[in-house]
N, C-alpha and C positions, 0 to 999 in steps of 0.2 A: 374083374374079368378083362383088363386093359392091359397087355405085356408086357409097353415101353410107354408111359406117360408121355406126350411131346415136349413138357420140359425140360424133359434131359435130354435133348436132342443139341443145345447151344452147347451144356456140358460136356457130352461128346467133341463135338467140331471142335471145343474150343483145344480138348486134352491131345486130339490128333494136329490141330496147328502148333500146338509145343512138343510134337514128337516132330516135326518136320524141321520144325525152328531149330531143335536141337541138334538133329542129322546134318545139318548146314552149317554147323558153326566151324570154329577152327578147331584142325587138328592136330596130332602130338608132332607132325613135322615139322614145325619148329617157324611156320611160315607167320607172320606178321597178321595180326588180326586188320581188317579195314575199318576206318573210324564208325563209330555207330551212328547209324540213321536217325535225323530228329525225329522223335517222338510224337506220333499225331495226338491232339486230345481225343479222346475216346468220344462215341457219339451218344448223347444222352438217352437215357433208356426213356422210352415214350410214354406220357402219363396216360393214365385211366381217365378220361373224364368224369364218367360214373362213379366210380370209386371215391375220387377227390369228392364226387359232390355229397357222395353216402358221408366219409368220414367229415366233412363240415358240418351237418346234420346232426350227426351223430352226435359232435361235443356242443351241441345246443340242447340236447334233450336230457331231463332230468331221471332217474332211473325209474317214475312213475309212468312216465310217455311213452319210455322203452317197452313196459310190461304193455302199456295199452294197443300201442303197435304190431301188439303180439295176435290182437282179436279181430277177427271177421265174425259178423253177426247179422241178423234180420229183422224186422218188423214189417208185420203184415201190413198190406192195406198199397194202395195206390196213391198215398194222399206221402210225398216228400219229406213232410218236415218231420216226422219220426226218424227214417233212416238219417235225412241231415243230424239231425239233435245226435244219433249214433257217430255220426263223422265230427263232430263239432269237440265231443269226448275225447278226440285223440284214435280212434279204432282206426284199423288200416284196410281194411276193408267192410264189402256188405255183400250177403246173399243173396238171391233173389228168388222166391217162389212162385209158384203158379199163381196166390195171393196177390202178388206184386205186379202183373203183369196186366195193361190196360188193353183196351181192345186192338192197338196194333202198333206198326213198329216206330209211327214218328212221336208217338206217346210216350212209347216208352224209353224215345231217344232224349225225351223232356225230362220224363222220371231218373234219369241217369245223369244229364248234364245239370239238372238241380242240385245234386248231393256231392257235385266238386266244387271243393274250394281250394287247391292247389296244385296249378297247370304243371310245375315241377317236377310233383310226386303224386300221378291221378291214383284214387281211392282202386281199391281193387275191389271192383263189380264182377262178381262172380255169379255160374249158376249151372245148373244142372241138366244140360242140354244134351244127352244122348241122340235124343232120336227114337220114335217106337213108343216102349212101356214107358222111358223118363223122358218126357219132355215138356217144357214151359212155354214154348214158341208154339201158338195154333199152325203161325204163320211160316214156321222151320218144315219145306217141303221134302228134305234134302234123306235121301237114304239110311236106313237103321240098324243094326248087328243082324235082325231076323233074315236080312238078304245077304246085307256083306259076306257075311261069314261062309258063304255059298260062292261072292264073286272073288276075282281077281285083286290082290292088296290094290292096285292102282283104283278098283271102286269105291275102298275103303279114302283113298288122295281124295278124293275128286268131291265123298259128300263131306269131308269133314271140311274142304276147302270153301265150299258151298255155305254150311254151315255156320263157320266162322265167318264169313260174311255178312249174314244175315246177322249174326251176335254185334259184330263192332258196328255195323250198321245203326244201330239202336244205344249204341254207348256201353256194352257189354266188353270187357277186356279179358276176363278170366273164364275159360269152359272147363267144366267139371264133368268133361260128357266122354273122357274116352277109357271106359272098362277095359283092363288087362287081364281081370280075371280071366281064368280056361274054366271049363268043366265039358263034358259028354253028354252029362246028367238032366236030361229033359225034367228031372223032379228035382231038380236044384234052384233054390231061390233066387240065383245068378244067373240061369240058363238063357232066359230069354236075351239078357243082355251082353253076353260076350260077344267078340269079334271075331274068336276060335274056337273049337271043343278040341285043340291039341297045341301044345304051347307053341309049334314050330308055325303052324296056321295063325293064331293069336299074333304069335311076333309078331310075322309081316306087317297084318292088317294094321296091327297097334303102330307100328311105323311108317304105315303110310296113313295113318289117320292127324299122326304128329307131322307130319310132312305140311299133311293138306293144311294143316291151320300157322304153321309155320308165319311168324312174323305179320300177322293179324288179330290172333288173340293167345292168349297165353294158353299151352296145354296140358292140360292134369291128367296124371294117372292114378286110376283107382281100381282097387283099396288092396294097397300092400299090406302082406304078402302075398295075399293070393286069396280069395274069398272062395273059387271054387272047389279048392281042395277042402273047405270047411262048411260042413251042412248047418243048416239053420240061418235064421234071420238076424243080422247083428242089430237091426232094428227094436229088437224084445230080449236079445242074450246074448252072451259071447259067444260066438260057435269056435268047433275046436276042430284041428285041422290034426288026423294022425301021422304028417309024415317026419322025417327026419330032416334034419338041415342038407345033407346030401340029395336026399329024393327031391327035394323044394328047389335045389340048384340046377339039377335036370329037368325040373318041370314048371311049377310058376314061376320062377325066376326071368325065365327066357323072356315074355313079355314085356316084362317090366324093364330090363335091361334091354332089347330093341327099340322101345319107347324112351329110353333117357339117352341112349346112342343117336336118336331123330333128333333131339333136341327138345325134349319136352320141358316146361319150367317150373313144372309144381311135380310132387307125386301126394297124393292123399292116403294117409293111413288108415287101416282098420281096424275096430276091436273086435275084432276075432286074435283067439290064442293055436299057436303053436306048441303046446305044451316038451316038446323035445327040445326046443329051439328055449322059450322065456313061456310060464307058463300067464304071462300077463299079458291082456290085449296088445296090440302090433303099436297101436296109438299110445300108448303107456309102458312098452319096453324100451328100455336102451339098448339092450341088443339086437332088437333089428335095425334101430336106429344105427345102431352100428355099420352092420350090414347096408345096410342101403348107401350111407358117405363111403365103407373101407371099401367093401369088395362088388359094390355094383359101379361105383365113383359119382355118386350123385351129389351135385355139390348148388343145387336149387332149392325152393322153400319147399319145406315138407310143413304139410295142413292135413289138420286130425278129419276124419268125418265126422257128425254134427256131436259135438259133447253130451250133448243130452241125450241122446241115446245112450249111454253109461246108466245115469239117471232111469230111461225108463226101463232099464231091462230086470228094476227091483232087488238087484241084490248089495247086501250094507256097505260091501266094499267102498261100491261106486254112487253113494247116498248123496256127500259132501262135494257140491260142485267147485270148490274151492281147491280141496283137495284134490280132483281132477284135472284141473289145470295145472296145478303144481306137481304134480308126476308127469303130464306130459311132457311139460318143458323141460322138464329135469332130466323126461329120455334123450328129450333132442328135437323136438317140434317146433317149427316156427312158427307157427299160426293154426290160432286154435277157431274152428269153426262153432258156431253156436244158433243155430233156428229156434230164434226168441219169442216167446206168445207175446201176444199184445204186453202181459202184463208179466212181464220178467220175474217180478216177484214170486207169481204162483209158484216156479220153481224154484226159488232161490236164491236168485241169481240178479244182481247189477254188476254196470260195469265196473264202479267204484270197488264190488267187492270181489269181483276175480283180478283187478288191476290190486288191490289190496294183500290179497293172496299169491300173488305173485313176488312181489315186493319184500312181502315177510318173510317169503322164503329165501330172497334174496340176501335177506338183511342175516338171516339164520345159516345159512351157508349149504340150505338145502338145492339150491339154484347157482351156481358160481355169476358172478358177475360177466366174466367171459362169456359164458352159456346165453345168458342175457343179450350181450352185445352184438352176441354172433350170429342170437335169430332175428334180433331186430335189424343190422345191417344186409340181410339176407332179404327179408320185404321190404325194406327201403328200396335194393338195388333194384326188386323184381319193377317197385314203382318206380324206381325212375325210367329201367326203362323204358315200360313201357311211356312216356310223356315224351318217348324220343322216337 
């Protein structure tokens, strides 16, 4: 949706200073060229900090760390040393539920600054901070979609910037709080929570809600492609959405693309299917992964919503949590989200075995190694930096 990329903008200037160069030079008159100009050295092109310090990183980590860098997960309870033991694993981030949440905000600035152990690359603490019907904060005063969506986009600036205060305040760096979804649909599962019932109303709001948190905490958009086009609960099923990729461009697209235009640094997939588009949930296609890096230019971490919902919606497909992670990363996911019960087992599921899983796929050629590197330098960069 971008015309002229600004990196071809040097390329340009550079092709019209050698059509200038050339109109300058000597002519067939016959007249004596002037001796050439010394040569300046060229002026070194400006490193990345970031980068230099992702790529050092990166040729430290063995391709088991890389898979485990891949996972953000949760454990209940208020008590640290669960989530640490989760950070201690190698995961790159943790959730944070309503479970998790102590009775106010310098508590939970303790439960957050317990579970780092490197000021370099802080853990990504994430959580699901809407406002209204999703919210974990008692103490988050700050306005919710049920008004927004009624006021002026700058209403939209002003709670999410409120908001996100209140989150870093507390040790909180990643919000999971800003819906792009649209609907109209007062009987839509999503209704209560969008920021528009019309994509052009959505944008805004979605861009001033990324605005308002802008360079305080990191901002997510969810749940591509669009949940309000798709009825039902992706909580218990996959809902299916009947439009076509054309109609999705005209209509939920717009959102999502205002919100990565503000600068948001995650967007969050959904399993819900487009059947016209991939008939496989959003979080398990490549081709909306597609879609989302070619033609929206989102070039941030993309994070599944919670895996286990796959899992509970019952059907064999999505039985093997193993093989869930290895289709998504294989669409294109950086980080796979997981709200873990106390006892991970009951579903299935440790770290050892989706890092496992990963791996094998690696090793098999279901996962390319590039694919690997590319989502794990992806949450490295997000964590550095935010440490900066």
């Amino acid at each position: 949706m971008r015309a002229i990329r600004t990196a071809r903008l040097p390329l340009l200037m550079t092709a019209a200073l050698f059509a200038l160069t050339a109109c300058a030079g000597p002519s067939g008159s016959g007249e004596t060229a002037s001796p050439a100009e010394p040569t300046s050295t060229p002026t070194p092109t400006p490193t990345d900090p970031i980068a230099e310090w992702v790529d050092e990183r990166m040729s430290q980590l063995t391709v088991e760390q890389k898979a485990a860098a891949l996972l953000m997960v949760h454990a209940p309870g208020t008590d640290p040393a669960p989530l640490r033991a989760y950070v201690d694993a190698g995961v790159s981030g943790l959730i944070l539920m309503g479970d998790n949440v102590p009775s106010g905000p310098t508590e939970l600035g303790a439960l957050t600054a317990a579970v780092q152990t490197d000021a370099e690359a802080p853990v990504l603490i994430g959580i699901d901070e809407e406002g209204g019907e999703v919210q974990r904060l008692p103490w988050d005063g700050a306005a919710a979609a049920d008004s927004l969506r009624a006021e002026a986009p700058a209403a939209a600036q002003a709670a999410f910037a409120a908001r996100a205060a209140v989150l870093a305040q507390s040790g909180v760096n990643v919000n999971f709080g800003i819906v792009a979804d649209v609907t109209a649909d007062p009987d839509s599962f999503i209704f209560g929570r969008v920021l528009g019932t019309d994509p052009g109303g959505s944008a805004d709001r979605v861009a001033g809600a990324v605005t308002g948190e802008q360079g305080v905490v990191a901002s997510t958009l969810k749940h591509f492609p669009g949940h309000g086009a798709a009825p039902g609960d992706s909580h218990s099923s996959v809902p299916t959405a009947p439009l076509t990729i054309d109609e999705w461009r005209a209509g939920p697209a717009l959102p999502f693309a205002s919100g990565i235009d503000a600068g948001a640094e995650l967007i969050m997939t959904g399993h819900l299917s487009y059947p016209a588009v991939d008939a496989a949930p959003a979080s398990l296609s490549p081709e909306w992964h597609r879609v989302l890096r070619d033609e929206l230019g989102f070039d941030g971490v993309v994070v599944t919503d919670d895996m286990l919902m796959l899992q509970h919606n019952g059907l064999p497909e999505y039985a093997d949590p193993g093989e869930n992670a290895v289709r998504a990363v294989a669409a294109g996911a950086d980080l796979l989200l997981y709200v873990l019960p106390s006892d991970p087992a009951s579903m299935g599921i440790s770290i050892d075995g989706l890092v496992g899983s990963i791996v094998g796929a690696v090793h098999s050629g279901r996962i390319t190694e590039a694919q690997l590197d590319d989502a794990a330098e992806r949450v490295l960069t997000l964590r550095r930096t935010l440490a900066n």
